[in-house]
C-alpha positions as CSV (number, residue, x, y, z in Angstrom):
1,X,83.1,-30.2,-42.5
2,X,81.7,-30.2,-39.3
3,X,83.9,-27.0,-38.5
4,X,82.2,-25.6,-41.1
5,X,78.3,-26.7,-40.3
6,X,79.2,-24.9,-36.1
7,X,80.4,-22.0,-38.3
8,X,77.4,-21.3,-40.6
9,X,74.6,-22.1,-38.0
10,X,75.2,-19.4,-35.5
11,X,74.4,-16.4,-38.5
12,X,71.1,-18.2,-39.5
13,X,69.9,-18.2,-35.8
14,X,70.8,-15.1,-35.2
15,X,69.3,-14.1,-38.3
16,X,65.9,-15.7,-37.4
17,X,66.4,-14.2,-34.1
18,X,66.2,-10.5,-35.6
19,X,63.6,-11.2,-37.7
20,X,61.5,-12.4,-35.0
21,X,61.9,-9.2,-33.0
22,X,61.6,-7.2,-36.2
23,X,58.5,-9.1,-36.9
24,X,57.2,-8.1,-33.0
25,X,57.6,-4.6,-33.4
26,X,56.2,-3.9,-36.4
27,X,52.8,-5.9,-34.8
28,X,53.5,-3.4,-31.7
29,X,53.5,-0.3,-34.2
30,X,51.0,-1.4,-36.5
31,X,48.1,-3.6,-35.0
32,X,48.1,-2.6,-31.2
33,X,48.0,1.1,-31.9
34,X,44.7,0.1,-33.8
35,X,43.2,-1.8,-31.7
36,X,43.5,0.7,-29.2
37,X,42.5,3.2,-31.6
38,X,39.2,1.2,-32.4
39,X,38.2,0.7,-28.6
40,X,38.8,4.6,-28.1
41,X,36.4,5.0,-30.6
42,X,34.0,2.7,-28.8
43,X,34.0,4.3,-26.0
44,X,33.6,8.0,-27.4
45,X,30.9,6.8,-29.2
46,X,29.3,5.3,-26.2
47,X,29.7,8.3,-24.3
48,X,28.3,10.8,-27.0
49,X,25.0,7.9,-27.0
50,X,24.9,8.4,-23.1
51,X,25.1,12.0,-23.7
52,X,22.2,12.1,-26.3
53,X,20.0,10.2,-24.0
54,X,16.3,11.7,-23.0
55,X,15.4,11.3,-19.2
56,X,13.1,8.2,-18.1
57,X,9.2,9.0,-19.0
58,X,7.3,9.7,-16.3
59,X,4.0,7.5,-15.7
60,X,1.1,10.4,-15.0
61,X,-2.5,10.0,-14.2
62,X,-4.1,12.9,-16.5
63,X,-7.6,14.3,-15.2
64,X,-10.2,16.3,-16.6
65,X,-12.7,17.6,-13.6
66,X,-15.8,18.8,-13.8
67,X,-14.8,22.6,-13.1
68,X,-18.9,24.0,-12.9
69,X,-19.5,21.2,-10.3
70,X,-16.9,20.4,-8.2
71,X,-18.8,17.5,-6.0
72,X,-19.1,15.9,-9.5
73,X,-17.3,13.0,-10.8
74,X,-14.6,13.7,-12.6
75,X,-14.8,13.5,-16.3
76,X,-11.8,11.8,-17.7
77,X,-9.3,9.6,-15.5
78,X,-6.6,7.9,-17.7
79,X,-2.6,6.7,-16.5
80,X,-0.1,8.1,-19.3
81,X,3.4,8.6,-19.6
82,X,5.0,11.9,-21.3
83,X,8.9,12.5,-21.7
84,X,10.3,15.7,-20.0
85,X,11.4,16.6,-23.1
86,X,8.4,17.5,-24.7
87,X,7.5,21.2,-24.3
88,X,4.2,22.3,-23.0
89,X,2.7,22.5,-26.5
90,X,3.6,19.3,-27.7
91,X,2.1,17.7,-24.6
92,X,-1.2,19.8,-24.7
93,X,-1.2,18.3,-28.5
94,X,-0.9,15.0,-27.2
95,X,-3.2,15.1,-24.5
96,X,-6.2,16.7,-27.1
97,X,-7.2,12.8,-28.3
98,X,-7.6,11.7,-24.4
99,X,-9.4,14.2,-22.6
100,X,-11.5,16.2,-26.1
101,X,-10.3,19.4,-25.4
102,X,-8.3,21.3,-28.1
103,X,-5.1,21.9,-27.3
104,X,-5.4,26.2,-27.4
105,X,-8.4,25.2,-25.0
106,X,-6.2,23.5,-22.5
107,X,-5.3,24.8,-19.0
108,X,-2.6,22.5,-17.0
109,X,-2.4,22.4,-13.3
110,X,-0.6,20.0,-11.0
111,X,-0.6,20.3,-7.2
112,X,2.7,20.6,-5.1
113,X,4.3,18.2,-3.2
114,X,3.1,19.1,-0.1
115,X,-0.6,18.5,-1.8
116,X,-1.8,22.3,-0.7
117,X,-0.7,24.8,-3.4
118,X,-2.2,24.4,-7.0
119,X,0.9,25.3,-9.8
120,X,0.7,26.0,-13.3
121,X,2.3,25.2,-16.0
122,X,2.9,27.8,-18.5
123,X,4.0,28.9,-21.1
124,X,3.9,26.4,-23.7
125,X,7.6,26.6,-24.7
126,X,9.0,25.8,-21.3
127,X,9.9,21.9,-20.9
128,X,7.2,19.0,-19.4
129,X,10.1,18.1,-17.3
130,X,10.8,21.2,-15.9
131,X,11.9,21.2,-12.5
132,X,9.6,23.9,-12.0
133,X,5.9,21.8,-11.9
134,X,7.8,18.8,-9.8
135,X,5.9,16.2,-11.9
136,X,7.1,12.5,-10.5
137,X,6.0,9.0,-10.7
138,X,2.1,8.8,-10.4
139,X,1.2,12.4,-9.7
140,X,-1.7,14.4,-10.8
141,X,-2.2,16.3,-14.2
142,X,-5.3,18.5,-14.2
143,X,-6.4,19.3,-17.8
144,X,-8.9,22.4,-17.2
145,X,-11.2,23.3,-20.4
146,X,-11.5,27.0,-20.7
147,X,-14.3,26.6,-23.5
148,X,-17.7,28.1,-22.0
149,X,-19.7,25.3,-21.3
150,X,-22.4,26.1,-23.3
151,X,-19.9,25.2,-26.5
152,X,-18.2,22.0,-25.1
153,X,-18.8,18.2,-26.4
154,X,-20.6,16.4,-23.7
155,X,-19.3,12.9,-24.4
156,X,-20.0,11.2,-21.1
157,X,-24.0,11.8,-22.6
158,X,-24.4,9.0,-24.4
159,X,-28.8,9.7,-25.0
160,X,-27.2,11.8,-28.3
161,X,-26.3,8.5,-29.7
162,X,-28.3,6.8,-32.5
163,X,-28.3,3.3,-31.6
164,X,-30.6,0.4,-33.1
165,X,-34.1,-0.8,-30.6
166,X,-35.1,-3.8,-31.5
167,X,-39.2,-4.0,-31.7
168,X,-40.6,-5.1,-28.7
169,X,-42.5,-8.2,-30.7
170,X,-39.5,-9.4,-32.4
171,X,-37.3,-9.3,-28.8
172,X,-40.2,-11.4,-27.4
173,X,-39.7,-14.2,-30.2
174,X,-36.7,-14.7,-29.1
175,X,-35.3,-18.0,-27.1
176,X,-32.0,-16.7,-26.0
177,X,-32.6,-13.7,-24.7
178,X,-33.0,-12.0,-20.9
179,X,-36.2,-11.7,-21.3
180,X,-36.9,-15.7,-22.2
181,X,-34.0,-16.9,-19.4
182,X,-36.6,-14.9,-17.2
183,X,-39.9,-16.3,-18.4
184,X,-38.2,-20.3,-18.3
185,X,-37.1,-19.3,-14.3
186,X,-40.3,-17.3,-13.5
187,X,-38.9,-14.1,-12.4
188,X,-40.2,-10.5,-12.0
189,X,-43.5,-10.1,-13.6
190,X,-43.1,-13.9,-14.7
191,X,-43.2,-14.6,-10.9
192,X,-46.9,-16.2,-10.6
193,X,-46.6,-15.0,-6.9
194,X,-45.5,-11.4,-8.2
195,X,-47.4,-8.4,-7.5
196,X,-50.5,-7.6,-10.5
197,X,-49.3,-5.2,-12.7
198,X,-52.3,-2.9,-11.9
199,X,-51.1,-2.7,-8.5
200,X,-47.3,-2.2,-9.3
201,X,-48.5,0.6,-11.8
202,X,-49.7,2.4,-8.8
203,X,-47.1,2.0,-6.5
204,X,-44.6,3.4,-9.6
205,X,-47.0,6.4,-10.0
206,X,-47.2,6.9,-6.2
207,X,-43.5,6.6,-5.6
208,X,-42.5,8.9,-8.2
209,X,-45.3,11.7,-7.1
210,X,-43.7,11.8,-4.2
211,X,-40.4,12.7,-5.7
212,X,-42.0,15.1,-7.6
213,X,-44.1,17.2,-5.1
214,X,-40.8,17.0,-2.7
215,X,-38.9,18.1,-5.1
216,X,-41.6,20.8,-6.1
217,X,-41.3,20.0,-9.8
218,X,-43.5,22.3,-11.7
219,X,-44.2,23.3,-15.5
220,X,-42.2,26.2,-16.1
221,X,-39.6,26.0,-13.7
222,X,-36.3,26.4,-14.4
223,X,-34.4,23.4,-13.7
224,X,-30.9,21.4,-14.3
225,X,-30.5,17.8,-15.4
226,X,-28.2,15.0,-14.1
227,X,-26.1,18.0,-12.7
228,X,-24.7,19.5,-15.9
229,X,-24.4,23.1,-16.2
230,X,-24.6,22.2,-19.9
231,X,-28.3,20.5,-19.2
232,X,-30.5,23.5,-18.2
233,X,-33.9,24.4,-19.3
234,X,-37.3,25.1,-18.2
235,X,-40.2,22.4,-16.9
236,X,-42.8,21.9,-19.9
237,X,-44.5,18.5,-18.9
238,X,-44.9,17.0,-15.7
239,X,-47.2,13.1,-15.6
240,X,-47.5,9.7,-17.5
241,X,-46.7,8.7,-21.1
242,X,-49.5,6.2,-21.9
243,X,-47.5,3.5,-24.1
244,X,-44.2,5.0,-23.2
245,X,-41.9,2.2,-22.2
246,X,-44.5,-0.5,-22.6
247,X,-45.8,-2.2,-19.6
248,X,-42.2,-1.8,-17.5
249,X,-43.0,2.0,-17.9
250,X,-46.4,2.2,-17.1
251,X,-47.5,4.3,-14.6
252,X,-44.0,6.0,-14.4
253,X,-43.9,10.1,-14.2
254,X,-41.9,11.6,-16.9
255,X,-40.6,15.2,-16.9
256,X,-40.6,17.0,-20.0
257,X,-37.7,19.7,-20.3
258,X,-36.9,22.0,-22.5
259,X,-33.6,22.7,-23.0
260,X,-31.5,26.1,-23.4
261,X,-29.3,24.8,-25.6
262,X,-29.2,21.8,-28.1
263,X,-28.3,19.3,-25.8
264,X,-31.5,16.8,-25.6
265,X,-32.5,14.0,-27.4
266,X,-35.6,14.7,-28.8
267,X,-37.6,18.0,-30.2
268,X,-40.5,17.2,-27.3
269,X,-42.1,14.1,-29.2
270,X,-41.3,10.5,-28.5
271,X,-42.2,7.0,-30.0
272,X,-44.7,5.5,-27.7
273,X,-46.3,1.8,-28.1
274,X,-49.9,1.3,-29.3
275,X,-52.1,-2.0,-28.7
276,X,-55.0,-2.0,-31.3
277,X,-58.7,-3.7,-30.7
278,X,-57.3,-6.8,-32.5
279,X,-54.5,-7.1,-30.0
280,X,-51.2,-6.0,-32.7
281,X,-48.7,-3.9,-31.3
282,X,-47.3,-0.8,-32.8
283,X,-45.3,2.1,-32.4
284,X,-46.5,5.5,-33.2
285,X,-44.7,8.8,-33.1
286,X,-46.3,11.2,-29.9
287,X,-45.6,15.1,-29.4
288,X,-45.7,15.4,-25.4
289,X,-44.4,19.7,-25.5
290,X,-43.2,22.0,-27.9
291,X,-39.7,23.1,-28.2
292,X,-37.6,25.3,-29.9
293,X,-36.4,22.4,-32.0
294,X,-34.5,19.4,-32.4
295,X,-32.2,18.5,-29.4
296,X,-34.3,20.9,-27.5
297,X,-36.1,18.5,-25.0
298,X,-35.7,15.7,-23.4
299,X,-38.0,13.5,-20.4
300,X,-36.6,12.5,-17.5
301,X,-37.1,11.3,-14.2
302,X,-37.7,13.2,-11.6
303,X,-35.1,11.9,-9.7
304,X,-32.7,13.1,-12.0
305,X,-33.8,16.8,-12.0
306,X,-33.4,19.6,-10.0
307,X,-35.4,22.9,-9.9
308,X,-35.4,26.5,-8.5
309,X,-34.7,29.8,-10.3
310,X,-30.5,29.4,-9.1
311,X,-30.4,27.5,-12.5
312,X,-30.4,30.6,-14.9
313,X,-29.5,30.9,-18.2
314,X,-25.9,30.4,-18.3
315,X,-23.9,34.0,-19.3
316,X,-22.1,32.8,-21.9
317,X,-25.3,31.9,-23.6
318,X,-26.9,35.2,-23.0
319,X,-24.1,37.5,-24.5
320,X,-23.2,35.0,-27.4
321,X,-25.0,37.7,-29.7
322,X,-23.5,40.2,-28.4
323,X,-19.6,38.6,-28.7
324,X,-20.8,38.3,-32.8
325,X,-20.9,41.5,-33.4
């Protein structure tokens, strides 16, 4: 029996020994392969992703200058980052929300690397990133507005803007206010050692005469405001505003202009403060100079104004008729 056991053993090992291998290569032929397979596909796909990639953004500072006066500040400043991908078109579309100018209106300059040469970027349907402007990390984009400046938004000009005033009475009444802190620490006119206001009314009236006569401000000049090409007009009032301002006003010169083109913020009338016999305060409605209309004039300071006859009529104002027809 035992004969027999040695005899029968050796074929079941052997036959577990087969299977084994059997059992190894059909793992080799059927799992590796796929395995392989799968991480092939991994890395073609990762490839094809790196391949699809857009180059990095690049982190701009976008400027709008004030192209009629080039000593002036400049009128936008803002950091943005465009992809090079973008064409010319696309990024004059983007850029129309920051700086107001339509994109058709838009003129982009950048300056070399060696800071000396101006270089355009045109036309719209070549690439943001081309190699061509040499845009990098932190330079300058100009955005020029080719709009004559008679038809242009001035949105730094914030005297256009409704806003709420509070009545002079009412701001009094209140107990948390400048104007109260100023009365409890006995400042400015509050000051019991502060100057009369009789005598401060003719030192504000001196003062600004002075700027006037040096200035040689005159009804019927032409003139320019706060530097803006957009801002010209002619003198029509030069002197006080009684009730203009109230007493932190009084004595001040005013400059009545009237504009060229709608850019003021008044039709030459203004709301001035009246003090009746019994002592009430109110606010009337005053026409200082005629103007053409609403928008049309505007007072100002004469610090703020500039006159002389090299502040024409602006061309594009002249022949706008004469482009209707």
């Amino acid at each position: 029996m035992t004969t027999n056991k040695s005899i029968f053993s050796k074929p079941n090992s052997l036959l577990q020994s087969i299977e084994n291998q059997v059992t190894f290569q059909i793992y080799e032929l059927l799992v590796v392969p796929s395995q392989q397979r799968h991480t092939h596909e991994l890395n073609h796909i990762n490839r094809t992703a790196m391949s699809l990639q857009t180059p990095h953004d690049i982190p701009l500072t976008i400027t709008v200058p004030h192209d009629t006066t080039p000593n002036a500040k400049i009128l936008v400043r803002s950091e943005r980052r465009i992809t090079p991908s973008w064409t010319l078109s696309e990024l004059k579309t983007r850029l129309e929300p920051i700086t107001g100018i339509p994109a058709s209106s838009q003129f982009l300059r950048t300056l070399s690397i060696d800071g000396q040469t101006w270089i355009t970027l045109s036309p719209d349907s070549a690439l943001a990133g081309d190699a061509r402007w040499g845009l990098t990390r932190n330079s300058e984009l100009q955005v020029i507005d080719l709009r004559p400046p008679g038809t242009r938004e001035n949105f730094s000009d914030v005297s256009n803007v409704e806003k709420y005033v509070m009545p002079e009475e009412q701001y009094e009444k209140l107990n948390d206010s400048v104007l109260a802190w100023k009365k409890r620490q006995h400042l400015g006119r509050f000051d019991p050692h502060a100057k009369p206001l009789e005598l401060l009314v003719k030192e504000r009236k001196e003062k600004d005469m002075r700027v006037v006569e040096g200035k040689n401000i005159g009804v019927g000049m032409r003139c320019q405001v706060d530097g803006s090409d957009e801002r010209r007009g002619v003198v029509r009032y030069v002197g006080e505003i009684e009730g203009l301002g109230g007493d932190r006003e009084k004595g001040c010169v005013w400059v009545g202009v009237e504009f060229d083109e709608p850019v003021g913020r008044n039709d030459g009338s203004v709301e001035v403060e009246v003090v009746t016999e019994s002592g009430k305060r109110s606010r009337e409605k005053r026409q200082v100079f005629e103007t053409k209309g609403a928008k049309y004039g505007g007072l100002v300071r004469p610090g703020k104004i500039e006159v002389g006859d090299v502040f024409m009529v602006l061309d594009d104002l002249v022949d706008s008729d004469m482009e209707e027809i």
